[in-house]
N, C-alpha and C positions, 0 to 999 in steps of 0.2 A: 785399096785398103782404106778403110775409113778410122778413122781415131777421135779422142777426146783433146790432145792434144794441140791443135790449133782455137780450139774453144773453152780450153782452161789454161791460162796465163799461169796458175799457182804447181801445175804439176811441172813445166816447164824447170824450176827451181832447184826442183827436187831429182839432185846426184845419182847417180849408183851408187859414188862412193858415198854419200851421204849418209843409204841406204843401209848400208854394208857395215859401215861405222857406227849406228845405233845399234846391227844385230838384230833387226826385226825379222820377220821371216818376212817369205817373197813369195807368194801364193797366186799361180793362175787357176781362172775358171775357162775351161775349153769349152765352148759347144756349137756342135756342128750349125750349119746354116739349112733350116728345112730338109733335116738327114735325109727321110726317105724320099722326101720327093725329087732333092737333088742327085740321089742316086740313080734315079730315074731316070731323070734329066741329061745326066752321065751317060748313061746308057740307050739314051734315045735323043741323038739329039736333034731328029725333025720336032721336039716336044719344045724346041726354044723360043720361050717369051710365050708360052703356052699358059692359059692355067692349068695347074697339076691338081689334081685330090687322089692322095692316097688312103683306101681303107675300104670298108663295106659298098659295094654296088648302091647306087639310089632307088634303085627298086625294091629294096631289100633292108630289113633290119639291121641297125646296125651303124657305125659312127664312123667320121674321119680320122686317121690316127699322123694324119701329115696334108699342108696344104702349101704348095707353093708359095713364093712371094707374090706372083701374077694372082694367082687365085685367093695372096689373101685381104689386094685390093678390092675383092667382093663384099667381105664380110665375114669369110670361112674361116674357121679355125679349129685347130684339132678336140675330138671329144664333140663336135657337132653334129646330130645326127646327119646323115648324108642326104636325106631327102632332103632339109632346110636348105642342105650347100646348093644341090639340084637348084632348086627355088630359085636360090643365089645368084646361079652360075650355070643355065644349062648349056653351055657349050663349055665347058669345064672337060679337060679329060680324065676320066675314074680310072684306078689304076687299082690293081687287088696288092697288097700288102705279101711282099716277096723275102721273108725272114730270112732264109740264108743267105742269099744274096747280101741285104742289108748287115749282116751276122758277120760276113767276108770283110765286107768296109770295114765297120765297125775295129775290126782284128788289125786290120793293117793301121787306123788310127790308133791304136794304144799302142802298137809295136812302136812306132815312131815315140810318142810318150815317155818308153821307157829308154829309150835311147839317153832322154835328158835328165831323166830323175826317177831312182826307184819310188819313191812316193810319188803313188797316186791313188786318188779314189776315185773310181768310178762310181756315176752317180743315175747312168743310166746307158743306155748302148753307143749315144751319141752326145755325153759330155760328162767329166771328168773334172777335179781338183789336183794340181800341181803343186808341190811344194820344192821350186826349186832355190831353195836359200843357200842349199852346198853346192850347186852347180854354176854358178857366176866365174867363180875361178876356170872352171873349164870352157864354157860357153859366153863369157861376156854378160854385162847388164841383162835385165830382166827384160825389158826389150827388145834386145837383139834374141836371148832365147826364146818368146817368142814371135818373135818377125820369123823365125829360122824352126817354127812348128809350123808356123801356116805354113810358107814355103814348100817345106818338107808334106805335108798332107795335098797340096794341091798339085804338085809336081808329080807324086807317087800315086794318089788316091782318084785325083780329078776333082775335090770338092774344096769347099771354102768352109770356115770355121770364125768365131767370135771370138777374142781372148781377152778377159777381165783380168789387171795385174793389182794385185794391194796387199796390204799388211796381212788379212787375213780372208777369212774364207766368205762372209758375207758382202765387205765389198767387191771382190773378186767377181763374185755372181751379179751382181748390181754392174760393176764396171763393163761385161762382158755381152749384157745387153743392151746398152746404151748406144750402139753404132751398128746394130745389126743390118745389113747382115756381110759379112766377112770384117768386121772392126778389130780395131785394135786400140783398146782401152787403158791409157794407165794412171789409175787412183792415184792422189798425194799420198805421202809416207807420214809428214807430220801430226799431228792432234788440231791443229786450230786451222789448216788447209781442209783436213777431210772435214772439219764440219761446216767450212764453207761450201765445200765443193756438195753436201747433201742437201743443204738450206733448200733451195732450188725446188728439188728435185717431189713429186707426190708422195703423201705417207701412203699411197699404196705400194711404192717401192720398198718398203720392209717386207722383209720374211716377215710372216705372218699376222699382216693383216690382208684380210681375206674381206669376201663379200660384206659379213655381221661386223666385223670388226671398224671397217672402212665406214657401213653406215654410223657406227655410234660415233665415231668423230666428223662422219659429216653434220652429224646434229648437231654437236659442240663447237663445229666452224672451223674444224682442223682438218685443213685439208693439203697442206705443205709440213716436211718434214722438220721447216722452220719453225712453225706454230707448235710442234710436238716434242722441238728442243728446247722452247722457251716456255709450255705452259709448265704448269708448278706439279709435280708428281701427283698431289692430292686429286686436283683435278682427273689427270689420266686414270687415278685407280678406281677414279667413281666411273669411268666408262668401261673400264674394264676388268677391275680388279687390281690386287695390288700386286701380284706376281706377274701379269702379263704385263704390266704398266712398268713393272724395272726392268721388267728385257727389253721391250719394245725402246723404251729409254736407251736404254746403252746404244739398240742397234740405231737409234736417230743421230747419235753420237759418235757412229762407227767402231764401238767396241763389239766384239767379237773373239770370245777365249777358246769356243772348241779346234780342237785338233784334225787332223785328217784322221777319217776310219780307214785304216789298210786293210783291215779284216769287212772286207765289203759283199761276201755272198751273201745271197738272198735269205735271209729271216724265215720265207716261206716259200713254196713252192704250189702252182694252182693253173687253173683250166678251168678255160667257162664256154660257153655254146647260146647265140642266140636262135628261138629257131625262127622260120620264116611267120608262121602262121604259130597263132596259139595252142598249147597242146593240151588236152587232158589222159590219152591215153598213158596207161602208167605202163607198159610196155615199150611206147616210143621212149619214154624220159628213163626208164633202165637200159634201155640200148645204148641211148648216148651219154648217161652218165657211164657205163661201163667203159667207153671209148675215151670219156674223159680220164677215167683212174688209170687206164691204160698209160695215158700220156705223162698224168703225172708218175707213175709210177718208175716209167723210164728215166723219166728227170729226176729222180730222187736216184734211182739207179746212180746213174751217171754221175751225179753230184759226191755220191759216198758218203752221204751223213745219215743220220738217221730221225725219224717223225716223231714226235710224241703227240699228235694231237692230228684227229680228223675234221675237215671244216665243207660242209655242206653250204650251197645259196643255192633258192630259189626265187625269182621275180615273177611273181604272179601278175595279171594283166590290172591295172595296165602299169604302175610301177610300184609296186607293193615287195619289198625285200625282205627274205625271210632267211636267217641261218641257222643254221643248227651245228653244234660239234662235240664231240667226245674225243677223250684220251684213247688212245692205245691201251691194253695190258700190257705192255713194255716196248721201247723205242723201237721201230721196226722201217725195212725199207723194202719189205717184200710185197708183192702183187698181192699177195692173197689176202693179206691182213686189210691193204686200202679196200679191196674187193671189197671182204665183209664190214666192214665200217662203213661204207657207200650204201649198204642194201642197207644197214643199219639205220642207219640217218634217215634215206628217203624214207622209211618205214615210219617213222617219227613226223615227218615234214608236214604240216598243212596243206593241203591242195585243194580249198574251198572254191577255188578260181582257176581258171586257167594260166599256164606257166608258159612262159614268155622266153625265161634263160633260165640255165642251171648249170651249176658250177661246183666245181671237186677240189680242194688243197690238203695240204698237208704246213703244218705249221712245229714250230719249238724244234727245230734242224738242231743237231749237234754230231758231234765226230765221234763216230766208233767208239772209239776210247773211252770220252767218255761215259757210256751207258756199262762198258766193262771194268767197274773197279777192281773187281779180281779173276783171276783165271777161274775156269769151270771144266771139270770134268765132263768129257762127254760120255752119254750113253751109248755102251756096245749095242744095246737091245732096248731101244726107246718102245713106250707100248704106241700104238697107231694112232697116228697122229700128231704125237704127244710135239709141241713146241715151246717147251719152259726153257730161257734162259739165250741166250742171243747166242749162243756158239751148239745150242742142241742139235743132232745129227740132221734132224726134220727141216731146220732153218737151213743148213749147212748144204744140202743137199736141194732146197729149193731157190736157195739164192743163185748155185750154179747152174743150176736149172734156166733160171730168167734172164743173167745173164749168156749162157748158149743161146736162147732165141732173139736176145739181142743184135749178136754175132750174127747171126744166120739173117736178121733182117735189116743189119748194116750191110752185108757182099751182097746178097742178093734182092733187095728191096724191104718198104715195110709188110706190100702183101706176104711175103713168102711162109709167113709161118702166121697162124691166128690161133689166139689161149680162146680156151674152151668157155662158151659162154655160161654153162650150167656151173653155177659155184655152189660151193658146200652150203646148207643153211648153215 
């Protein structure tokens, strides 16, 4: 296990009880070490001291979505296209992206999680936000809870994890990668510690500064978090404006007010498709957008909320992004409705080029309830068709619908049952 600990004297100082007795909160950032690849790895272990690339074939369109540590002394890093990793790394081994599997891990890492503290937000499949401030009484310093998360994830899981400990959520994330990979990081708790302990450290280490951001303070010479605690506000707002320039301030500062989100389901729900070769036929790209609404439709299924918003992309050659979206006539989480919204959209889309990827979501998720603020009678004798009103007999009888062929292609596979491809105009 690696830590910050023997290389900050200042955190060294800083109590549990110390901790405990200001009342600050006590916030870890978990995240996995190379999740998919080390599942891999897990699972293959002639693949040891290998490089790993998880993600799209190199023959083939399509990006890295995980690169070992071995592989990412090459250069590789995820979101890279895979031919450049190739390039990189051709004895590299490709691995195709195995989501349940990874899905399985993933589950057995939160269940541990919650063992310690109902607060948590997940932040993606392979790292989370902890807030275990109530939990000290039961588990001991922030430390030992988590020394006693790796533990527990490597014993149970077989993988290693990174855990940033600090007052709040940003250094947390900051702390948790500074010893990657299996570290164990814990931030000062005080005010004039944590701003020694950022001095140091790159202003690319702030949430958000990004490529644009990073260059305008390379031109103004700031390029430590030092220079960007000490230059004078006025300055930062001429590089960046005066709103970005007091956040980015605080966070050089280590101040940090947001809370943990517990309410963490996806915003949106979507599905994209690269294809191999450029397409123009528009009967290929309604095939596989059909296949696409398919999947999202299941995922909104299964999630239980409901859409208000249909969201089309298409990437014309060679990267030209094009969206398009429209509302619903009313919050819906039925097949049929993404169905005709999908023809709707492409109908609309430009396709002066050929199309490279295309992609289907659904956006403005909310719960049942509330699209129902009052009850509604339903129609004994709906006329044909007729679907006004989220509890009408039409809806009612087609949501059951889609759920049974759910069912039937959960026990018996996804082939067992296929919806008709001819949809209503």
């Amino acid at each position: 296990m690696r830590g910050v600990e023997a290389q900050n004297p200042e955190v060294e100082t800083m109590s549990g009880d110390n901790r405990q007795g200001s009342r600050q909160a006590i916030i870890l950032h978990v995240d996995m070490d190379a999740f998919f690849a080390a599942v891999e790895l897990r699972d293959h272990p002639e693949y040891a001291g290998k490089p790993i690339v998880v993600g799209a074939p190199p023959n083939e369109r399509g990006v890295v979505s995980t690169a070992s540590y071995e592989a990412r002394k090459y250069g590789i890093h995820s979101a890279m296209p895979s031919s450049e990793a190739y390039r990189l790394c051709p004895h590299a081994i490709f691995l195709p992206v195995d989501g349940p599997r990874y899905a399985a891990a993933s589950r057995q890492v939160f269940a541990i999680f919650d063992r310690y503290t109902p607060y948590v937000e997940p932040l993606s499949i392979d790292e989370a936000f902890l807030d275990v401030s109530g939990a000290t009484h039961l588990f001991g310093p922030p430390e030992q809870i988590a020394a006693s998360i790796k533990r527990d994830i490597r014993a149970e899981v077989g993988l290693t994890c990174s855990i940033g400990i600090a007052p709040n959520k940003f250094l947390a994330k900051l702390g948790s990668e500074l010893h990657k990979p299996d570290g164990l990081t814990l931030v000062p708790f005080d005010r004039p510690s944590i701003v020694r302990f950022l001095r140091p450290l790159p202003v690319a280490s702030i949430w958000g500064v990004g490529k644009v951001t990073k260059a305008a303070f390379d031109r103004a010479g700031i390029h430590l978090i030092a220079q960007l605690q000490d230059a004078p506000l006025s300055v930062i707002e001429s590089l960046v404006g005066p709103h970005a320039a007091t956040h980015l301030r605080a966070l050089a500062l280590g101040e940090d007010s947001r809370d943990l989100v517990l309410d963490w389901r996806d915003k949106s729900i979507s599905r994209e498709y690269t294809f191999p070769s450029d397409i123009r036929s528009k009967t290929v790209l309604e095939n596989r957008l059909f296949s696409l609404v398919e999947e999202v439709a299941a995922a909104l299924r299964a999630d239980g909320r409901l859409a208000s918003t249909a969201r089309l992309k298409i990437r014309l050659v060679p990267f030209e992004t094009l969206t398009r979206q429209a509302p619903f006539p009313m919050p819906t989480r039925l097949g049929e409705d993404l169905h005709h919204a999908a023809q709707a959209l492409l109908a609309v889309a430009p396709r002066h080029k050929p199309v490279r990827l295309i992609g289907f979501g659904v956006t403005g998720l909310s719960d049942p309830s509330a699209a129902r603020p009052l009850p509604q009678q339903l129609c004994l004798f709906p006329e044909e068709g007729s679907s006004s009103g989220p509890d009408s007999v039409h809806r009612v009888k087609a949501e059951a619908l889609e759920r049974t062929a759910n069912a039937i292609r959960a026990r018996h596979g996804a082939n067992a049952i296929h919806p008709a491809r001819q949809l209503r105009p």
